[in-house]
N, C-alpha and C positions, 0 to 999 in steps of 0.2 A: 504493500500500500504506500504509496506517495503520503509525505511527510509535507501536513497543508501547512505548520506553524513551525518555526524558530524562535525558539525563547529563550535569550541570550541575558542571563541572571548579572546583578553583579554582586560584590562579595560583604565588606563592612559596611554595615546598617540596613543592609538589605536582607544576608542571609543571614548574617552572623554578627557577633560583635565579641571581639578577644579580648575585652578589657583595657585596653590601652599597653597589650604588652609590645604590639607591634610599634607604636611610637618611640615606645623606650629603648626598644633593642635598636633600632635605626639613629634613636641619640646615641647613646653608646657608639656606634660606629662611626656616626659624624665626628664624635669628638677625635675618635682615635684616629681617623684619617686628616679629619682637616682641623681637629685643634678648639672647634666650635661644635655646638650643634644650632647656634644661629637663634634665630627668634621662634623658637619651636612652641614656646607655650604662647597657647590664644590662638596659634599657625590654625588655619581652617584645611585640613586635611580631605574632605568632602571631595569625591569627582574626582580629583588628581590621580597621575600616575605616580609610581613612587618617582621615576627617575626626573619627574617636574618637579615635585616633593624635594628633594636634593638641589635641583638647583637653583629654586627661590631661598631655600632657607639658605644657603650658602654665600650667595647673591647678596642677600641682607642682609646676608655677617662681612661683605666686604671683600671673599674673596672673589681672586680674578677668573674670567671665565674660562681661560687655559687650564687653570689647577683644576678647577671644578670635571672639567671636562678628565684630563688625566686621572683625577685619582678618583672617579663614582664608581669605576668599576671593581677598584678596591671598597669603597665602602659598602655597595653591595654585598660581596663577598663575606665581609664580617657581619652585616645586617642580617642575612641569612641564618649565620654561622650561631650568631647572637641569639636570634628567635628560636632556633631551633632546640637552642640549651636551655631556653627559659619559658617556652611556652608550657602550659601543661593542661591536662583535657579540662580542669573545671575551671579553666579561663574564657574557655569559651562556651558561649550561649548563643543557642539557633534564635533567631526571632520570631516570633508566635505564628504559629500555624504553617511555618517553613517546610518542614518536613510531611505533613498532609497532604499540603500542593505539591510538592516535588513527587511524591508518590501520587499523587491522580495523574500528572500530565505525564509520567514515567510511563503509566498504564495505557495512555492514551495513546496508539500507534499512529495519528496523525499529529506527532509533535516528537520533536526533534530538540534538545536540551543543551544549551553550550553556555560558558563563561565571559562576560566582556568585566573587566576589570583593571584598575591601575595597579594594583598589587604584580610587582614580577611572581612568573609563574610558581619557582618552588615555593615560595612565600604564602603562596595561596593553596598551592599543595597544603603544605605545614597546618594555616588554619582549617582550612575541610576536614582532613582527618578525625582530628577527636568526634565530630561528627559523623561520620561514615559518608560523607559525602560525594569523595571522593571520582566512586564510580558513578556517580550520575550525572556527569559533565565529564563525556569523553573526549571533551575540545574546547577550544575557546581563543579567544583573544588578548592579552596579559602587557601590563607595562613594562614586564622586558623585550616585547617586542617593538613598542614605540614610544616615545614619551607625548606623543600629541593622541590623546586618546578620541581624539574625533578621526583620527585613521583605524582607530582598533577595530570597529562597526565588520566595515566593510571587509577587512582582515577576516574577522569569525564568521562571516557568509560565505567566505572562500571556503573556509574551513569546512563548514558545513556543508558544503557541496562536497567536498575528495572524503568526506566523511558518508555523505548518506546519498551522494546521488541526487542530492535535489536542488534546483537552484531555484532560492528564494528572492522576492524580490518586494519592495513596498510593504505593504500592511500585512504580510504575511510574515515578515521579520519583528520580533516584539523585545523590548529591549525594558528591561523591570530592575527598577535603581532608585534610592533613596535620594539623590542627588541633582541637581539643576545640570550639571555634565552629562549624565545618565538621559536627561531628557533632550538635551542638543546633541549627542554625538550621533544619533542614526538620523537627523532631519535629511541630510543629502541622499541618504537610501530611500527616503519615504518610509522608513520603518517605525511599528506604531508603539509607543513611549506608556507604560504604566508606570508608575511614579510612589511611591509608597513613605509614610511620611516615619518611617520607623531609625532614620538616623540623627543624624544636627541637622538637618534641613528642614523650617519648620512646614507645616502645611502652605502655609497664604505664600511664601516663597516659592515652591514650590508649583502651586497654583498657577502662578504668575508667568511660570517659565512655559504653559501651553500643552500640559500632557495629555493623550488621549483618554485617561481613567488618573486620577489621583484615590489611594486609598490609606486609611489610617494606619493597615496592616494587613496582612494575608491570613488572618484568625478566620475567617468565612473564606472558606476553601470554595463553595460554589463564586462568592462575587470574585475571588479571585479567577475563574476562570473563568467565568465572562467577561471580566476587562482584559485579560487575556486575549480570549478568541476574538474581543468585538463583538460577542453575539447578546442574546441572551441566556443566562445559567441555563 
């Protein structure tokens, strides 16, 4: 059966939320790499990729764009290294009703399940896990692939295609993120935007930025999947 929807998830505030260890272990790395972690506390972490993440805070601490550029991929590499020694499973919490939709639309054989996220990939590995999440996102789009995450979109369509065979297009792409980023990055696909108001991003913000369904949270597994589908439940 043809695969009518892509639902292209994204990760903190949407599915999950680690607690703020991933902040901490990416200071931690800043510091050791570039001496700073910059204006980190208050930083609106929302929508970004990490590796924009890095180099606004870096930026605002005054270093030069050379350094910044040389040594991210060292901080990367301890940011990783860092989360991975310090996360631990009751850090992380699914957000309400996460795991009920992921299981109906898992069941649903005309829907197709992938990641758009700023989180580089292992990173996002790392927090799935403690959830089992894992395997229900056999693909996706990730901030180690680009730091302009209004590229990722169209990236995970790709994907979805050499994945399932289908090529998606317009409102058959649905892109579900807590975030005003979340709700612009598939406008150039025509891809249709649910919007969920379960991170820092308040509702009326939110609102504002034009999604196709805004909802408080995905606790009503039916209304989520009709802002989903577009249809009705």
């Amino acid at each position: 059966m043809s695969r009518r929807w892509l639902v292209l998830f994204d990760i903190d505030g949407t599915l999950l939320t680690a607690g703020g260890v991933s902040a901490r272990a990416l200071g931690v790395a800043l510091v050791e790499v570039f001496g700073t972690r910059g204006p980190a506390d208050g930083y609106d972490y929302s929508g970004k990729t990490d590796p924009q993440i890095v180099r606004e805070l870096m930026r605002a601490a005054g270093v030069a764009e050379s350094v910044i550029e040389a040594r991210r991929a060292e901080a990367f590499g301890r940011y990783r290294s860092h989360l991975a020694a310090s996360l631990r499973p009751e850090h992380v919490r699914a957000k309400p009703g996460v795991h009920a939709l992921l299981e109906a639309l898992e069941a649903d054989p005309r829907v197709a399940l992938g990641l758009l996220t700023g989180n580089l990939e292992p990173c996002a590995r790392l927090k799935l896990e403690p959830l089992g999440l894992n395997g229900r996102f056999p693909f996706g789009a990730f901030g180690s692939d680009h730091e302009d995450r209004c590229r990722l979109a169209a990236l995970a369509v790709e994907r979805a295609h050499a994945r399932t065979g289908t090529r998606y297009e317009g409102q058959s792409i649905v892109i579900v993120g807590d975030a005003v980023a979340d709700v612009e990055c598939g406008r150039s696909l025509g891809a249709r935007a649910v919007a969920v108001a379960t991170g820092r991003t308040s509702a009326s913000t939110l609102a504002a930025a034009g999604p196709d369904a805004l909802l408080p949270d995905v606790a009503d597994t039916r209304a989520a999947l009709a802002a989903i589908r577009g249809v009705p439940g």
